[in-house]
C-alpha positions as CSV (number, residue, x, y, z in Angstrom):
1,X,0.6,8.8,-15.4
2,X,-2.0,9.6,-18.1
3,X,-2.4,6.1,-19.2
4,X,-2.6,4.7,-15.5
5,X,-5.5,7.1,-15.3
6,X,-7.2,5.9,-18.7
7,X,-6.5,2.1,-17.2
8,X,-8.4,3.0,-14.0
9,X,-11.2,4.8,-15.5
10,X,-11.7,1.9,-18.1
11,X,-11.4,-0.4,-14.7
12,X,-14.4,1.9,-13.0
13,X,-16.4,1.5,-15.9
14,X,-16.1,-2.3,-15.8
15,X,-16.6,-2.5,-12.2
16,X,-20.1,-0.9,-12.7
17,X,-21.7,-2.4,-15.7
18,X,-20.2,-6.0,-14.9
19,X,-23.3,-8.4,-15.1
20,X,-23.2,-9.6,-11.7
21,X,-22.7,-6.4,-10.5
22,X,-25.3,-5.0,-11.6
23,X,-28.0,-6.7,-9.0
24,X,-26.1,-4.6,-5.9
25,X,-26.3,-1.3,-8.2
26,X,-29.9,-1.7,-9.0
27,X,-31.6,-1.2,-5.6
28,X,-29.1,1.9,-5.2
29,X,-31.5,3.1,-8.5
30,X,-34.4,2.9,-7.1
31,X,-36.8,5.5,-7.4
32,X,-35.1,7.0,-10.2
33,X,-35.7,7.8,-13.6
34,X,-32.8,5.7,-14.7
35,X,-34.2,2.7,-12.3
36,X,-37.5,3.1,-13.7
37,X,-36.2,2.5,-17.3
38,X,-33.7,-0.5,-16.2
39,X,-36.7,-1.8,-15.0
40,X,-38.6,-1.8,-18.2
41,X,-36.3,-2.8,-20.3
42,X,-34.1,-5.4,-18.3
43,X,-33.1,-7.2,-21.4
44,X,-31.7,-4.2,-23.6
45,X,-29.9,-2.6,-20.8
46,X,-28.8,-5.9,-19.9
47,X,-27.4,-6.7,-23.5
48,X,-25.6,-3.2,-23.5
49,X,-24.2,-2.7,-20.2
50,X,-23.0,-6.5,-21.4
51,X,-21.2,-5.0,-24.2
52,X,-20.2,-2.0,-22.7
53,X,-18.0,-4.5,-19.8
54,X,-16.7,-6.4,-22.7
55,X,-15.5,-3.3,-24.4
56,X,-14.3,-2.1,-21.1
57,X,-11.9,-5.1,-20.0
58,X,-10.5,-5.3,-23.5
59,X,-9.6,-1.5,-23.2
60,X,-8.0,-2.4,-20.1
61,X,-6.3,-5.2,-21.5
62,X,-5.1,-3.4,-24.4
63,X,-3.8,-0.2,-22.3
64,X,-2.0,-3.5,-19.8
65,X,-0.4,-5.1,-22.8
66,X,1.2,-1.5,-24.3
67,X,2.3,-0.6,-21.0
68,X,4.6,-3.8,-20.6
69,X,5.6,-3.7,-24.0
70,X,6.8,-0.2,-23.2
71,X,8.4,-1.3,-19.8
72,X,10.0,-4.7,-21.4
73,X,13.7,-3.8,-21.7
74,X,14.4,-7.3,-23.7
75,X,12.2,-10.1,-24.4
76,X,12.5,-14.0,-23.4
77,X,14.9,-14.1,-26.6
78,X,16.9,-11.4,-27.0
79,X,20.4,-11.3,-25.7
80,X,21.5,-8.2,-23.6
81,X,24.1,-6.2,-25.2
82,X,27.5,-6.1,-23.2
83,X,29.4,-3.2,-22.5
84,X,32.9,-2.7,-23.8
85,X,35.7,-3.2,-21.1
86,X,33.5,-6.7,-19.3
């Protein structure tokens, strides 16, 4: 449960600072403080919401990839074990 939750936060997180994404959340910042800086300084928040999605999908990625490992009983090559009395 607690890594489905870590998954979907990291999922959030990538949702709002992905690139094209961005253009729909701006207008939502207008007239803030936090607008008024993204408007200054387009390219550095741009660049770090950029890495901050990049981060942010691998997270998700990585929390996918342990979870099916974990949920994998045998792999493409492995040969299941048979009980005694079959």
């Amino acid at each position: 449960m607690k890594e489905n939750a870590k998954k979907f936060g990291w999922g959030v997180l990538a949702l709002l600072t992905c690139p094209c994404h961005v253009v729909l959340i701006l207008p939502l910042l207008a007239g803030t403080m936090l607008g008024a800086y993204f408007a200054a300084h387009q390219t550095a928040v741009s660049v770090i919401l950029g890495i901050v999605f990049v981060i942010s999908i691998l997270m998700i990625f990585k929390k996918a990839n342990k979870q099916g490992k974990n949920d994998a009983v045998h792999d493409c090559c492995s040969v299941p074990g048979r009980k005694p009395g079959e």
